[in-house]
FIKOLZA-1660 file (N, C-alpha, C; in steps of 0.1 Angstrom, whole numbers, plus 5000, padded with zeros to 4 digits):
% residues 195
   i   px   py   pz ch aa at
   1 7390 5057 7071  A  X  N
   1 7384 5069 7076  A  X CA
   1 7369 5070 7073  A  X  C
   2 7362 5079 7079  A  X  N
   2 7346 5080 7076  A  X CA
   2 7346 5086 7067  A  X  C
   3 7331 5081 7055  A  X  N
   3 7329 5091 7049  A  X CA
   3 7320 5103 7047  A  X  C
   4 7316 5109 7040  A  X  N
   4 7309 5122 7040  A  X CA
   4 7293 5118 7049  A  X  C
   5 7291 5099 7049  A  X  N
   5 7281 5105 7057  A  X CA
   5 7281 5103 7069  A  X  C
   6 7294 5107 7074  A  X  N
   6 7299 5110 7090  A  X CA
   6 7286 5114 7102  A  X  C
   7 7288 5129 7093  A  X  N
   7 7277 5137 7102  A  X CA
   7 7260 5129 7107  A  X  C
   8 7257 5126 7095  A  X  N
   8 7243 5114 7099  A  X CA
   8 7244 5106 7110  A  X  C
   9 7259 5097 7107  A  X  N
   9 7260 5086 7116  A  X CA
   9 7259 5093 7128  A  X  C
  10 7269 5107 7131  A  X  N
  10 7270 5106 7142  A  X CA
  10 7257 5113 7152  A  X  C
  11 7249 5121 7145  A  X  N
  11 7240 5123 7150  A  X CA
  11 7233 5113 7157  A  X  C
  12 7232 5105 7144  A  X  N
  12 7219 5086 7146  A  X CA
  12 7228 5082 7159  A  X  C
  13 7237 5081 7157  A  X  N
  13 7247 5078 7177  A  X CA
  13 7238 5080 7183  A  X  C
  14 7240 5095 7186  A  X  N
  14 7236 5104 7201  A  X CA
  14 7220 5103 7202  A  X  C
  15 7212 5100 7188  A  X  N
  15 7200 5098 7186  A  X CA
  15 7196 5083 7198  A  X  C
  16 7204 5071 7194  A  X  N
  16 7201 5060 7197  A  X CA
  16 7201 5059 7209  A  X  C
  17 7216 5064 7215  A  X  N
  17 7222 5064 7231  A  X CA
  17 7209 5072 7239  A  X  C
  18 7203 5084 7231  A  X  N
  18 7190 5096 7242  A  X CA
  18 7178 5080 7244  A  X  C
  19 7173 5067 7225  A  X  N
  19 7165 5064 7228  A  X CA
  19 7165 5057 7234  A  X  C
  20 7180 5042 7239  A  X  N
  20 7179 5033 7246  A  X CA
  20 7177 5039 7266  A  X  C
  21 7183 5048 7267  A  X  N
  21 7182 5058 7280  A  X CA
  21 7172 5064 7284  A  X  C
  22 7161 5073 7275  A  X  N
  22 7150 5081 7282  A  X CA
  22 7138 5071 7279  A  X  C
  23 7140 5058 7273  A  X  N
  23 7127 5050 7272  A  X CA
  23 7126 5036 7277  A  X  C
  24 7118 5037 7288  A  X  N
  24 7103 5036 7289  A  X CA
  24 7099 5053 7298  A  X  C
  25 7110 5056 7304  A  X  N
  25 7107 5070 7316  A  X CA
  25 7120 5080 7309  A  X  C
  26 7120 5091 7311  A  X  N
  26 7102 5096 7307  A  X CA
  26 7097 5100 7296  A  X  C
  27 7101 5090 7286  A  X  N
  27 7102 5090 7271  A  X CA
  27 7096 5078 7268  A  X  C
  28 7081 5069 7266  A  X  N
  28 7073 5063 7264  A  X CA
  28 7078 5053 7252  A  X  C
  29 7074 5060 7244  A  X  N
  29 7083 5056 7225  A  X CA
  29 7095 5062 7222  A  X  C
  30 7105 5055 7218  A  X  N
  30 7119 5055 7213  A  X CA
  30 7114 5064 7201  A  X  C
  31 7108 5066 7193  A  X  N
  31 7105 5072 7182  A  X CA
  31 7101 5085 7181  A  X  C
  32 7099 5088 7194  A  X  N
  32 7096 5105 7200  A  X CA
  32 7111 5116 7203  A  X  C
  33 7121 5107 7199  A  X  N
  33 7134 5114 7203  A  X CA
  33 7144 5112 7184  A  X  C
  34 7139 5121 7181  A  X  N
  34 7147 5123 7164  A  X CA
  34 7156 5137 7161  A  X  C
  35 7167 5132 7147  A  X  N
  35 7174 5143 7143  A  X CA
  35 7162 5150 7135  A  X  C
  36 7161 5162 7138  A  X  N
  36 7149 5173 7133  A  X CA
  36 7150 5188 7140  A  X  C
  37 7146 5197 7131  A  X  N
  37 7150 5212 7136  A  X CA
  37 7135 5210 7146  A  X  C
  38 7140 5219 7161  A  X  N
  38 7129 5220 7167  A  X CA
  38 7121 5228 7166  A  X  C
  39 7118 5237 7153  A  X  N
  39 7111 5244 7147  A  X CA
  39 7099 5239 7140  A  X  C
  40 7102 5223 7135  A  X  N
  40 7092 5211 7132  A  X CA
  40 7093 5201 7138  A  X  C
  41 7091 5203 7151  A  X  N
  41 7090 5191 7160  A  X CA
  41 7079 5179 7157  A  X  C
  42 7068 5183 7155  A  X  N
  42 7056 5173 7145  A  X CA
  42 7052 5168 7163  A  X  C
  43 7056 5152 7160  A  X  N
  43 7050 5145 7174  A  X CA
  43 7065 5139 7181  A  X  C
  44 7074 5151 7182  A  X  N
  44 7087 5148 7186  A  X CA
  44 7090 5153 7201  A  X  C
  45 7095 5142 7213  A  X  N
  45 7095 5153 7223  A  X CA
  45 7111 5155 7226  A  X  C
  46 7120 5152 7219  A  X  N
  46 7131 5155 7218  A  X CA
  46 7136 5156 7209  A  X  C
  47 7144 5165 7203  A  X  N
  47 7149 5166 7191  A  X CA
  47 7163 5173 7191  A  X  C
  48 7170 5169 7184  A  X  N
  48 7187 5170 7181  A  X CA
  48 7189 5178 7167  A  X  C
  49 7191 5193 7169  A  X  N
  49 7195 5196 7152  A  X CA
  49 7210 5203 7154  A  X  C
  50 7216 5199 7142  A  X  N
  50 7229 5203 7137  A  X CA
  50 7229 5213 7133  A  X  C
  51 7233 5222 7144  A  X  N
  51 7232 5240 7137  A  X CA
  51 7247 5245 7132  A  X  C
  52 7258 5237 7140  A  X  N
  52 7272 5241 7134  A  X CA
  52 7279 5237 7135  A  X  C
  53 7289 5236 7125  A  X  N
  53 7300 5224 7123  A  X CA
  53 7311 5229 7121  A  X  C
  54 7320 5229 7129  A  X  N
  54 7337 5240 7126  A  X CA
  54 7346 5225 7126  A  X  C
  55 7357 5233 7117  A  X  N
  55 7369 5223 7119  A  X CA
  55 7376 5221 7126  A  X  C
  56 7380 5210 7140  A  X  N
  56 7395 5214 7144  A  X CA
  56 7406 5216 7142  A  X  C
  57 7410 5231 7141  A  X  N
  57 7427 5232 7138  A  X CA
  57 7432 5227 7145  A  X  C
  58 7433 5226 7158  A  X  N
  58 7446 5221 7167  A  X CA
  58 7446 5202 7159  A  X  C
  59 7437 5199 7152  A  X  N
  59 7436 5182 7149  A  X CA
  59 7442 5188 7132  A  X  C
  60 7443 5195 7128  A  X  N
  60 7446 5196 7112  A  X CA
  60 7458 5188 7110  A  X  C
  61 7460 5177 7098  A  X  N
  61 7470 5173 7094  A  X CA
  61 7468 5176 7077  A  X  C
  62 7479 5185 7075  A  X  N
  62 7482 5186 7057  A  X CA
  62 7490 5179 7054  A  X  C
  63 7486 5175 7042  A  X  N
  63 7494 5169 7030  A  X CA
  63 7487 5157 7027  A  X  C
  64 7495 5149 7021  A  X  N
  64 7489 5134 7018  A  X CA
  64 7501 5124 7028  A  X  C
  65 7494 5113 7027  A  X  N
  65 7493 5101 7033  A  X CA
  65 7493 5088 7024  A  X  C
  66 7504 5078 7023  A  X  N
  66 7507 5070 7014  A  X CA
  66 7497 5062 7019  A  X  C
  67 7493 5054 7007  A  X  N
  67 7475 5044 7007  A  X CA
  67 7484 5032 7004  A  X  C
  68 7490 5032 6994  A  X  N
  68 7497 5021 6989  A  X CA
  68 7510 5023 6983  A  X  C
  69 7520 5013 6974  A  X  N
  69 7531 5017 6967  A  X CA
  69 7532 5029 6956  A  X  C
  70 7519 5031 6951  A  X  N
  70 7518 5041 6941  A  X CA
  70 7509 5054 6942  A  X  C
  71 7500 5053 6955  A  X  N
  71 7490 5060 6955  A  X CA
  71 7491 5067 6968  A  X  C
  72 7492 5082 6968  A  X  N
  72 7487 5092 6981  A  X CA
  72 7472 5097 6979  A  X  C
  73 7472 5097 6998  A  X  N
  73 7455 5102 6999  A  X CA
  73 7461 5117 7004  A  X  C
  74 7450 5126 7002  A  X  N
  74 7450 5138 7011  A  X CA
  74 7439 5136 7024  A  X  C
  75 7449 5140 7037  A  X  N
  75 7449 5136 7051  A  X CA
  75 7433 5140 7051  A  X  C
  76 7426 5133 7058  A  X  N
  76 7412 5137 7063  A  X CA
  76 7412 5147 7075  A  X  C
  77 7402 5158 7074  A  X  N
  77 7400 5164 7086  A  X CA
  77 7388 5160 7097  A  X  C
  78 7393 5166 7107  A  X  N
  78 7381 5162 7124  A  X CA
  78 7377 5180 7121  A  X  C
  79 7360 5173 7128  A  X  N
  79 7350 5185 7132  A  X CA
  79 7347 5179 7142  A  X  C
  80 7344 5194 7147  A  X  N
  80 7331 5194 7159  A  X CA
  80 7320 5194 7154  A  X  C
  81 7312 5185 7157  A  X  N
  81 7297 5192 7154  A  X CA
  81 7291 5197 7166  A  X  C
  82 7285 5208 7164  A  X  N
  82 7270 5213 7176  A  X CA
  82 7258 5208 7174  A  X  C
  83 7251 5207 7181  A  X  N
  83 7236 5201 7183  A  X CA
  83 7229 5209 7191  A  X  C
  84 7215 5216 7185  A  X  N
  84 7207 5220 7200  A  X CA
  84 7198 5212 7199  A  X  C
  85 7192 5208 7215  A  X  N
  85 7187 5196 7220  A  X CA
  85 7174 5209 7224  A  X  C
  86 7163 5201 7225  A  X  N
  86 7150 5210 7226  A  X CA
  86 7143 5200 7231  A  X  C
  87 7134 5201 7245  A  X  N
  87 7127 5190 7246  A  X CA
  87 7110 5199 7242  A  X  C
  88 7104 5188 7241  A  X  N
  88 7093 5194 7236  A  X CA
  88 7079 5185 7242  A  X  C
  89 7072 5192 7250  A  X  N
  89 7064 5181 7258  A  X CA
  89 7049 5181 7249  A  X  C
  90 7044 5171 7252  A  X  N
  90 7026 5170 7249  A  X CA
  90 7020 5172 7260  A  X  C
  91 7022 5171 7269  A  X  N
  91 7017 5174 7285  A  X CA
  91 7004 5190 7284  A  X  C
  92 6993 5185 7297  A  X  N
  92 6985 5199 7295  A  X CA
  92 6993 5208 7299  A  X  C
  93 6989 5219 7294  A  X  N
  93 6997 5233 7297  A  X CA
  93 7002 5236 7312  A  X  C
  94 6994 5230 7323  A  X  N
  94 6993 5231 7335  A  X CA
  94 7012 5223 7341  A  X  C
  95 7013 5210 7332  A  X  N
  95 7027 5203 7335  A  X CA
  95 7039 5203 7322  A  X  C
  96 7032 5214 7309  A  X  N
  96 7047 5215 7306  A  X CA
  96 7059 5214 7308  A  X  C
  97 7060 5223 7307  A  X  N
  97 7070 5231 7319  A  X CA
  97 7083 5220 7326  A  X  C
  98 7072 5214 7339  A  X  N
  98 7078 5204 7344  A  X CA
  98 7079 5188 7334  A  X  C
  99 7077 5183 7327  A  X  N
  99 7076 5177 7317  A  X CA
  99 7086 5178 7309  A  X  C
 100 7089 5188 7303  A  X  N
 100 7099 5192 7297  A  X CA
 100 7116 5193 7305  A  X  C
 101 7113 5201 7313  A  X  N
 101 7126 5200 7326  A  X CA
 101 7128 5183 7325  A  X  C
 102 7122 5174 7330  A  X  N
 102 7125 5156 7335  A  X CA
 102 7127 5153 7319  A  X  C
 103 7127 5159 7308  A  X  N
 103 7129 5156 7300  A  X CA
 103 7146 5156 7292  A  X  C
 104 7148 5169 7293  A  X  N
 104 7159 5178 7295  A  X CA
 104 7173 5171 7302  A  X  C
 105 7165 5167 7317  A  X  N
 105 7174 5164 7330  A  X CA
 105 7175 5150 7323  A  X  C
 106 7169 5140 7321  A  X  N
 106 7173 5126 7316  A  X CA
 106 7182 5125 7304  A  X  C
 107 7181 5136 7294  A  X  N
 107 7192 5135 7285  A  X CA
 107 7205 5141 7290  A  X  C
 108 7207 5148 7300  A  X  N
 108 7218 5155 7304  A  X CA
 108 7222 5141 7310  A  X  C
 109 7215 5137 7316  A  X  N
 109 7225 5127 7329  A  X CA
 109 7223 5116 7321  A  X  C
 110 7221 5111 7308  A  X  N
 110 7230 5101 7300  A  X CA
 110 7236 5108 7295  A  X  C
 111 7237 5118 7286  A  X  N
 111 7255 5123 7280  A  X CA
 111 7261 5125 7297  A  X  C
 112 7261 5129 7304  A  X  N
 112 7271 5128 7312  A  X CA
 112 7278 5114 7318  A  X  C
 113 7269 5106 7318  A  X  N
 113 7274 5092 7319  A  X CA
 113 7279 5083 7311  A  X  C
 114 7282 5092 7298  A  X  N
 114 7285 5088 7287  A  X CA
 114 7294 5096 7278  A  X  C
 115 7304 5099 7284  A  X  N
 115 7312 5113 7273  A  X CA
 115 7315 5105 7261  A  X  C
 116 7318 5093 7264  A  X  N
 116 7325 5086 7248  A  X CA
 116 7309 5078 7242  A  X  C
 117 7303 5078 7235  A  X  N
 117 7293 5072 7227  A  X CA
 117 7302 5055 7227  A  X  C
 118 7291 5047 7236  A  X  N
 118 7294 5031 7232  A  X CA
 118 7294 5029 7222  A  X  C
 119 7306 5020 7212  A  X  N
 119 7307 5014 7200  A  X CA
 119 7294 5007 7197  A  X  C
 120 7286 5005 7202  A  X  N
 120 7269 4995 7195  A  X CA
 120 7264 5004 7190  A  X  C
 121 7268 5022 7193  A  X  N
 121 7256 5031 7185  A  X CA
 121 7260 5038 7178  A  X  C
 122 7274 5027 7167  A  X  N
 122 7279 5036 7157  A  X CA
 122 7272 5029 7143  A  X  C
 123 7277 5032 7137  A  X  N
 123 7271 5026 7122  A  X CA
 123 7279 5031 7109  A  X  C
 124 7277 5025 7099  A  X  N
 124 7283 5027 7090  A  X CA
 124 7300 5030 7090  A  X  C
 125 7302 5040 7082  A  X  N
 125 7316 5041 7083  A  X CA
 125 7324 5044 7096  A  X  C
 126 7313 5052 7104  A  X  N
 126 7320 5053 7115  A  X CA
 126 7322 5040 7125  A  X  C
 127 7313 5030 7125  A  X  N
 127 7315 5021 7130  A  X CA
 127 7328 5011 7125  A  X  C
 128 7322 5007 7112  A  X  N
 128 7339 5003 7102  A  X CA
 128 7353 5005 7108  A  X  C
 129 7352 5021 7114  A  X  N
 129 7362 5027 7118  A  X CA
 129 7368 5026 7133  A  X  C
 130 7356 5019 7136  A  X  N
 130 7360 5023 7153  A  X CA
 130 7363 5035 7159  A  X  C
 131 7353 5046 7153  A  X  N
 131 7356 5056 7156  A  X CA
 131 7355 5063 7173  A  X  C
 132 7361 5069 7179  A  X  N
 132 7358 5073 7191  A  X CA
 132 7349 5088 7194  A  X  C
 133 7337 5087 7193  A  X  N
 133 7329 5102 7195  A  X CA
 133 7332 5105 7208  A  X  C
 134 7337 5116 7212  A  X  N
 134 7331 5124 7225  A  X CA
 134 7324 5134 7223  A  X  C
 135 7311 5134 7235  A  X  N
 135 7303 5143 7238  A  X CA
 135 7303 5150 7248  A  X  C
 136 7302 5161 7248  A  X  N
 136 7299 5172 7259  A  X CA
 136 7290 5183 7256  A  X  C
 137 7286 5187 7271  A  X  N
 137 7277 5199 7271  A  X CA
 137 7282 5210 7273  A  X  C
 138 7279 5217 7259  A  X  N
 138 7287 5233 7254  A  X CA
 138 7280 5246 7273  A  X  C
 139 7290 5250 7272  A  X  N
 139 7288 5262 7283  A  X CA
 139 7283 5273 7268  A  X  C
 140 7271 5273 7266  A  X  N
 140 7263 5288 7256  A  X CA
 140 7262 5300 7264  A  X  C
 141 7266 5311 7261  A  X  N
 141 7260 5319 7264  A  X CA
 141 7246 5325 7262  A  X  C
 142 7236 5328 7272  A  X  N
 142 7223 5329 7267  A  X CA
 142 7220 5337 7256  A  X  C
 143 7229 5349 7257  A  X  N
 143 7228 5357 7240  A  X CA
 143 7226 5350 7227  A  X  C
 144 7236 5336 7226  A  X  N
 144 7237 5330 7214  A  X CA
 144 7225 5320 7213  A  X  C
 145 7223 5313 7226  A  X  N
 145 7208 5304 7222  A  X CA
 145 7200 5311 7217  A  X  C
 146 7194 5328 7221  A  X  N
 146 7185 5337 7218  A  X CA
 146 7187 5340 7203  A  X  C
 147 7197 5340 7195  A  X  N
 147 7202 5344 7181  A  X CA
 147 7201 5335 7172  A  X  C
 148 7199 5318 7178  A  X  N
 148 7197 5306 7172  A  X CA
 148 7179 5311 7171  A  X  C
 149 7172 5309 7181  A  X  N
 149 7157 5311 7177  A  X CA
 149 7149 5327 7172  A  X  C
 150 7160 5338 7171  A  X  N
 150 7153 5352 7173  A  X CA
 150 7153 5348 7154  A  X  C
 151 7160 5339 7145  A  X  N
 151 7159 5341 7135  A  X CA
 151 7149 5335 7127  A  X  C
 152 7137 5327 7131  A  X  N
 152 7124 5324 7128  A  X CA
 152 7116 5331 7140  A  X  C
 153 7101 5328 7133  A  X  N
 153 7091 5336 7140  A  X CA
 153 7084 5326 7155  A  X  C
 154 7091 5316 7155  A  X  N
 154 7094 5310 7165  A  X CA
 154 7094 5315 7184  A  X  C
 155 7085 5313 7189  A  X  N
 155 7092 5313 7202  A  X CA
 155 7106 5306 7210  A  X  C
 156 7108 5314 7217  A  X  N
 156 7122 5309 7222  A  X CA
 156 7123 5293 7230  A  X  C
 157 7123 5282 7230  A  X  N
 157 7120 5268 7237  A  X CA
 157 7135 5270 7248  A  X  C
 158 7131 5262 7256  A  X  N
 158 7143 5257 7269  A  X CA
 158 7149 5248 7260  A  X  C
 159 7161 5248 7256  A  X  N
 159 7172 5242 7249  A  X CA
 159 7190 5242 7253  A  X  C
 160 7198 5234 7250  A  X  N
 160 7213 5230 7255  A  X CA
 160 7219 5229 7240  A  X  C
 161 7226 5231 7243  A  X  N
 161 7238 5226 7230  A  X CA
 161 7247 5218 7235  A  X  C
 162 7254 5204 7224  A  X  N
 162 7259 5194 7228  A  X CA
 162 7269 5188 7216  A  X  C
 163 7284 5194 7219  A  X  N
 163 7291 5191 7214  A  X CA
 163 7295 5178 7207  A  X  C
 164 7296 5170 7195  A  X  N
 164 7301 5159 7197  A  X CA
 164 7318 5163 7185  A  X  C
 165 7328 5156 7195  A  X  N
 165 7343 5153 7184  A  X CA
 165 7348 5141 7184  A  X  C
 166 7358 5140 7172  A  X  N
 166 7363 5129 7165  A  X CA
 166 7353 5125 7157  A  X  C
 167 7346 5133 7145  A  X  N
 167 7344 5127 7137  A  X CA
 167 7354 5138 7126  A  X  C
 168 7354 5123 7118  A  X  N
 168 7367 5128 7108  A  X CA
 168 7359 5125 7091  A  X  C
 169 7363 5131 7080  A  X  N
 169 7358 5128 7068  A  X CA
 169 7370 5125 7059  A  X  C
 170 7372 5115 7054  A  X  N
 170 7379 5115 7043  A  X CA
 170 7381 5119 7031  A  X  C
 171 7395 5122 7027  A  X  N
 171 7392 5130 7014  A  X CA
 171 7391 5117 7002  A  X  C
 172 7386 5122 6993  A  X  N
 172 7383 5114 6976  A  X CA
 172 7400 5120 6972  A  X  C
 173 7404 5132 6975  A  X  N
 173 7418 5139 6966  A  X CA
 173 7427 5128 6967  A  X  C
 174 7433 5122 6956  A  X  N
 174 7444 5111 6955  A  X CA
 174 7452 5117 6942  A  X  C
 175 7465 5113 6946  A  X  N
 175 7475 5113 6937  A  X CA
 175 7482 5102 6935  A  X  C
 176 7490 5102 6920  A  X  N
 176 7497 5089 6916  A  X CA
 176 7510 5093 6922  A  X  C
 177 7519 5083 6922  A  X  N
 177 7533 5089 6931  A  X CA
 177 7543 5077 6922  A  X  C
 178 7555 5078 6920  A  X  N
 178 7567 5068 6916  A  X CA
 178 7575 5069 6923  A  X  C
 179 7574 5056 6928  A  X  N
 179 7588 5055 6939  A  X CA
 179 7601 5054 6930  A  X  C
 180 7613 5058 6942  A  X  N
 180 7624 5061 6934  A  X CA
 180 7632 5042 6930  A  X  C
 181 7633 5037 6924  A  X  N
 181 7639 5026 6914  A  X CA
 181 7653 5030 6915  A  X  C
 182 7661 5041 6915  A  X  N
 182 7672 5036 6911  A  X CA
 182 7681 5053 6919  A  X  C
 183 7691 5049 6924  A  X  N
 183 7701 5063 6931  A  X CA
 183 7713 5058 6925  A  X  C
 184 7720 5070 6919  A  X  N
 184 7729 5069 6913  A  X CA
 184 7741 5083 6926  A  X  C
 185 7750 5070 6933  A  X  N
 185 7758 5081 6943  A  X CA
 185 7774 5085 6931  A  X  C
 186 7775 5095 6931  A  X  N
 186 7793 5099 6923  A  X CA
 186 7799 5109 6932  A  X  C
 187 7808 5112 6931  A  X  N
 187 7816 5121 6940  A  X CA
 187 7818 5134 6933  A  X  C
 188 7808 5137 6927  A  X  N
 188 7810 5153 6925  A  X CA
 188 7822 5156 6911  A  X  C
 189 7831 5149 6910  A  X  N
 189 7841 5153 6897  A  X CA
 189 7839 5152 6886  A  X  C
 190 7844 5162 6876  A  X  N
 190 7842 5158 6862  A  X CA
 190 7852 5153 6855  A  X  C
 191 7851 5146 6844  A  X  N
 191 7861 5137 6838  A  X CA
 191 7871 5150 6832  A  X  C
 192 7882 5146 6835  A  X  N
 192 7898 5150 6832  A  X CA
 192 7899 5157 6840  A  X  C
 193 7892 5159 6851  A  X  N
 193 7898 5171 6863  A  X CA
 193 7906 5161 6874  A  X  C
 194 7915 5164 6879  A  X  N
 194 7921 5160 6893  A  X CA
 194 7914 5161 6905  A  X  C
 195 7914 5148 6910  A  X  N
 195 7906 5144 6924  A  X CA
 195 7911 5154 6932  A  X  C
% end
């Protein structure tokens, strides 16, 4: 299973898949598309931040899970993570705007042509694992994008949110277990009683 640094990998994914896709058009340098709040974009014109991470119940498995003859793990859980995506142009004032939209539109139409993240843009544990990410674009309501930025002194950017699932974290919790060695079957009687 993955471990705790799931969440990294799977961002650095969706990171890699935006750089091999929006560069050379309309993304110049692969190095302009990073995981970063777009509240410090620096010299970023796309950026991916992880604003929320819920568990899936309907994926919950409790208890443990035998590792070996002596040893149980406790079951790893799957999350969704959220992402808001923010494009962020250099452009004069005059072609922001538009700039940002061709910006926007090129990452939408690679996650759409791409709901499962290709295995080349996993890494680490997740790769190890063969893990399967899917991505999709969250339906937000405008209220909630407005409640992500009303809480810095920030103006509001043209931004998406972008689901990714099947990443899973393993637990460290293990227990020792003894298998049973020996069953003793008798028929219930006690000595000097009649069968």
């Amino acid at each position: 299973m993955a471990d705790y640094t799931a969440l990294t990998e799977a961002g650095m994914a969706i990171v890699e898949l935006l750089r091999d896709n929006l560069t050379p058009e309309p993304l110049g340098n692969r190095e302009l598309i990073n995981l970063c709040s777009p509240h410090e974009s620096e010299n970023n014109q796309l950026t991916l931040y992880l604003y929320h991470i819920e568990e899936e119940a309907h994926n919950l498995s409790v208890g443990y899970y035998s590792v070996d003859n002596s040893t149980e793990r406790f079951r790893p859980a799957r999350y969704t993570l959220h992402f808001l995506m923010t494009p962020h142009s250099k452009a004069p004032a005059q072609m922001k705007e538009a700039d940002q939209y061709r910006i926007l539109g090129a990452a939408i139409q690679t996650l759409r042509d791409n709901p499962v993240v290709p295995q080349k843009y996993l890494s680490g544990s997740l790769a190890a694992e063969n893990t399967q990410l899917h991505v999709s674009i969250d339906r937000v309501p405008m209220e909630q994008l407005l409640k992500i930025w009303n809480n810095t002194s920030k103006d509001y950017k043209l931004s998406m949110v972008v689901s990714v699932t099947g990443v899973t974290i393993d637990s460290r919790l293990e227990r020792r277990v003894q298998r049973v060695t020996e069953v003793v079957i008798g028929t219930g009687e006690k000595k000097g009683e009649p069968a």
